[in-house]
N, C-alpha and C positions, 0 to 999 in steps of 0.2 A: 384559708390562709390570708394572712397578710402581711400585704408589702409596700414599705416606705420607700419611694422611689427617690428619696433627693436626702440623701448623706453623706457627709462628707469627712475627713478622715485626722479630724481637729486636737486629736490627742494623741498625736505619732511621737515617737520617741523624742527627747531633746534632740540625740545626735544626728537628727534628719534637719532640723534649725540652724544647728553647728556648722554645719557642711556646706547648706546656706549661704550662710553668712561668709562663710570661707571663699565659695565661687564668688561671691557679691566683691568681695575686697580684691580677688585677682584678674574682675577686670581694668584694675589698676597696675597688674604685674601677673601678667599673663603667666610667667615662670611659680607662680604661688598657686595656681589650679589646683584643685585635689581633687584626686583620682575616685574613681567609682568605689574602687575596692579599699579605699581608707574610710568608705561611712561604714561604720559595723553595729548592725543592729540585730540583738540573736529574736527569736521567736520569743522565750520568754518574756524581752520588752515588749513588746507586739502585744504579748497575752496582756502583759498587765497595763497596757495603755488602752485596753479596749475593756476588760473586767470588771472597773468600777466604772465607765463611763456606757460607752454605747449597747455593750450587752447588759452590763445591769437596767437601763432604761426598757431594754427591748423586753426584759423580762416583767420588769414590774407594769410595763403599760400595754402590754398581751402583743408583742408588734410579734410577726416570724423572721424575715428580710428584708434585709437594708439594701438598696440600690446603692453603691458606695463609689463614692471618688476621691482625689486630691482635697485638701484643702484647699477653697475656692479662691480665700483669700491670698493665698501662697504661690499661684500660678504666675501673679506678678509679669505677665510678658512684655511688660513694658521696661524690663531690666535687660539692661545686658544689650547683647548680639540675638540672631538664629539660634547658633550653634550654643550659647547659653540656656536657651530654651528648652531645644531638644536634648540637652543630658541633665538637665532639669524633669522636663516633661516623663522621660525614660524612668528615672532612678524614682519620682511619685507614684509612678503608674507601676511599674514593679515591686513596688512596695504595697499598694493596694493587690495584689495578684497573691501576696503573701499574707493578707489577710485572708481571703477569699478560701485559699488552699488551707487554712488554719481552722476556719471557720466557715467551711462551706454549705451548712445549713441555715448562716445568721447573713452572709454578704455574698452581693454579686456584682461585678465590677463594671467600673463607667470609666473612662479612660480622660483624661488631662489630654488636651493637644498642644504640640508648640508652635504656638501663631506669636510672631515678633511683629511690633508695628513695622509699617510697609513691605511685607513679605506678603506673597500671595499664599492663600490658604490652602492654595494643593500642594504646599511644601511638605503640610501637616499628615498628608491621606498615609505617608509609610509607617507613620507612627499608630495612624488608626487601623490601618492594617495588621500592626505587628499586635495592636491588644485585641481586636478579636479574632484574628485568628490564630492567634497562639496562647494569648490569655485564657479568651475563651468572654470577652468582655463582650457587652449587649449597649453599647450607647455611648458616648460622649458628651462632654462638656464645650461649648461653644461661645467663646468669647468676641459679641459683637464691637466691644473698644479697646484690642490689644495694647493701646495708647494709654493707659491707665487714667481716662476721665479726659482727654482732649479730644474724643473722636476724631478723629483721621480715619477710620476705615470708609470704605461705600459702605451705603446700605444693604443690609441682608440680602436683600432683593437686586441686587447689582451683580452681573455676570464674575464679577471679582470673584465671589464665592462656589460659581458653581462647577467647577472639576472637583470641588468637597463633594457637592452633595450630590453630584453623579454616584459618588463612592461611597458616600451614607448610603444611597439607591441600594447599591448594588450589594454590597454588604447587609444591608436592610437593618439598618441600624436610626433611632433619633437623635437628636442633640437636644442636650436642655442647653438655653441660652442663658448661659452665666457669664456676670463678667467677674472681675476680680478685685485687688486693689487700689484705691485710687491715690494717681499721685495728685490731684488736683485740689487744694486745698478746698476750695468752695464743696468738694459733695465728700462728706462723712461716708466712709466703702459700704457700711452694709444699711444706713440710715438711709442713704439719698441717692448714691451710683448703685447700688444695686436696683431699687427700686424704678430710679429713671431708665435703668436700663430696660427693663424688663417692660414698663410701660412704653419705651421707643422703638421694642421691634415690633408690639404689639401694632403699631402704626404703620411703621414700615411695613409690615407685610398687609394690610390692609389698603397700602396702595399702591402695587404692584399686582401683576401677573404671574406671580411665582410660583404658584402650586398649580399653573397651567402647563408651564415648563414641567414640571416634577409632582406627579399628582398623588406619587405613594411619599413624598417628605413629610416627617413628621419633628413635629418640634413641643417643646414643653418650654413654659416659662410660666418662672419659678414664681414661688414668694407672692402665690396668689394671684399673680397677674399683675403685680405694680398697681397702681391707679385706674388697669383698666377696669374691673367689675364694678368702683365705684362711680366713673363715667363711662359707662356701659351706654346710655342713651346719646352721650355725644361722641362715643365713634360710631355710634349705627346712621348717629345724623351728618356727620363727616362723608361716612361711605358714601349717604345715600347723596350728598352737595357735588362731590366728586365724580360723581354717576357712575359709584362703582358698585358691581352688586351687593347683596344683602351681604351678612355677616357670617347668615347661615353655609351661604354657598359659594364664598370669595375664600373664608382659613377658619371655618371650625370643622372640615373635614383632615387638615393637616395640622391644627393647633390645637396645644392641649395645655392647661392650669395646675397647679401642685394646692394643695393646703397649707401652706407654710402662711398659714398667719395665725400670727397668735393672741386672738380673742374672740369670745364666740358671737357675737355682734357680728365680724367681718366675715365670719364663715358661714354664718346665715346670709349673710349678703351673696355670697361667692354664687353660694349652690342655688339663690334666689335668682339672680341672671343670669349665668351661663351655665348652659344645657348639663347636667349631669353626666350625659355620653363624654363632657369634655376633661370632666375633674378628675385627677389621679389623688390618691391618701400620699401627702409626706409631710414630716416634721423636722429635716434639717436638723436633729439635734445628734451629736452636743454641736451646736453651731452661736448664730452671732447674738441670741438670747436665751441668756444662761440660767437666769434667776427664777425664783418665786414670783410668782404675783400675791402680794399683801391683799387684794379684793378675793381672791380662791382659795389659797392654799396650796396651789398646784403651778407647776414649772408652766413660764408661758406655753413653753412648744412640745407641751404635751397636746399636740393636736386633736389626737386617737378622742381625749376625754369630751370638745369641743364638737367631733360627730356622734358618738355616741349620746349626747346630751339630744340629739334633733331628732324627730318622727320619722324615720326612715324604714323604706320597706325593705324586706329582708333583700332582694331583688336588687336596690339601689345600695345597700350596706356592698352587697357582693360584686358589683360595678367599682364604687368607691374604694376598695380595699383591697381589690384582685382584679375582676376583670377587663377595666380599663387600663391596667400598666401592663397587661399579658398583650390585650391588642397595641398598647403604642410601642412595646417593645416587644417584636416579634421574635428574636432569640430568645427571650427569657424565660419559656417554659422548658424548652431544649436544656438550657445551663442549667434550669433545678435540677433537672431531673438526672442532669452528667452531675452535680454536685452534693446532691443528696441522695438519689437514686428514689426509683420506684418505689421500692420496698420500705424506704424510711422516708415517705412522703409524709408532712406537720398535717396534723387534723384542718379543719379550717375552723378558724376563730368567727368570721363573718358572718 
């Protein structure tokens, strides 16, 4: 089998933008809110907003399931209030749940949290509660600058966060560290605050004690690692100035890498320095690169084609494509198999 662990939900009906937009303008006139039950979107949309986009790709590039979420960019928690958030965060996240139930052989759910700047993060654990264990969802989305590009929060590694991820524990659930859109002029959302993002918790957790505190937390950061795999020798030499242990034994037993880059140069690179045990298969599409590349022929974030081109032993193909996303997300063989069932388990492509 395989499984794309980082997708996200970029072709949702218009009337989920509408609706949007409509909360967005009645924080100006509280009395203009609209109601849950005025966004109407029937299943039919649903089909045809995933038919020509994420299931035709899964089809043509042999993927089986999608790890599915919100749209990343859409979380936006830097709008609004709390309470903007979570009927925000709610009405995404149930909308993903209704992929899921539609399409339970193709998506399995990762839940949106509502984290507003300066609210603490254990506001969010009812919302993470209610998606898996009602959903039936295996992981979250984790937004380390709810600030949308001014950072205000602590670092990951700062007690601020940790009633979450007692509840990630306890739930046994990861987070991929995504952030979302930026209001900060200076960083372009998915060119430069994504990427800094993802290279800034790599750090942060590199110099703390946090997986001392919590030693089954698991995290994925996305999009390759950010900057980390290509300065891979100056955070081991960082660690080692810092006098903090190796790299090995400080967060590659609680961190973990996606493949979301799109060229095979950088995916040679990836799997060239950090440990294979670390890397999960995902391709983010249809996400924030859409196009053809004129050098191949082929969509950049067809990932799949980018591993399959490398010498890989059947052994590390079945790591890469399956067995590393079952161990970092330890609900996820449970929800296949309540969503597809035994009997109609997908052959394995691997």
């Amino acid at each position: 089998m395989i499984i794309d662990c980082h997708g996200h939900y970029t072709t949702a009906p218009k009337e989920l933008e509408t609706f949007r937009k409509k909360q967005i303008d009645a924080l100006k006139d509280p009395a203009q809110n609209p109601s849950r039950e005025s966004l109407k979107i029937s299943d039919d949309q649903i089909r045809e907003s995933l038919e020509k986009a994420q299931l035709k790709f899964q089809r043509e590039r042999g993927t089986d399931i999608t790890i599915f979420s919100p749209r990343a960019s859409a979380m936006a928690h830097h709008i609004g209030t709390e309470q903007t958030s979570i009927e925000w965060s709610r009405i995404c996240n149930d909308l993903i749940h209704r992929v899921c139930s539609l399409y339970p052989e193709n998506f399995i759910g990762v839940c949106q949290l509502p984290q507003s700047p300066g609210v603490p993060p254990a506001n969010s654990i009812a919302e993470l509660e209610r998606c898996v264990n009602e959903l039936g969802f295996v992981g979250c989305n984790l937004n380390p600058d709810p600030s949308g590009g001014h950072w205000t929060s602590p670092p990951l590694t700062d007690r601020h966060w940790y009633p979450l991820y007692e509840k990630m524990c306890e739930l046994d659930v990861p987070a991929m560290v995504h952030v979302s859109s930026s209001c900060n002029p200076v960083f372009h959302a998915t060119g430069a605050h994504y990427i800094n993002a993802d290279t800034t918790a790599f750090m942060q957790f590199i110099s703390a004690d946090l997986f001392k505190d919590f030693p089954t937390l698991k995290f994925v950061i996305p999009h390759g690692g950010g900057a980390v795999p290509f300065h891979w020798g100056r955070y081991r030499g960082l660690a080692q100035d810092m006098g903090r242990p190796p790299l090995t034994e400080s967060v590659l037993k609680n961190v973990y890498f996606d493949t979301c880059v799109y060229h095979l140069p950088g995916i040679e690179l990836l799997l060239k320095v950090v440990p294979l045990d670390n890397i999960l298969f995902a391709s983010e599409m249809v996400g924030a690169v859409k196009g053809i590349d004129p050098q191949t022929g082929h969509h950049y974030d067809d990932t799949k084609r980018y591993l399959d081109a490398l010498p890989l032993s059947a052994a590390d193909r079945h790591k890469l494509f399956e067995g590393n996303v079952r161990k970092v997300y330890p609900r996820l063989t449970k929800q296949i198999e309540k969503q597809v069932g035994q009997r109609h388990a997908l052959p394995s492509k691997a």
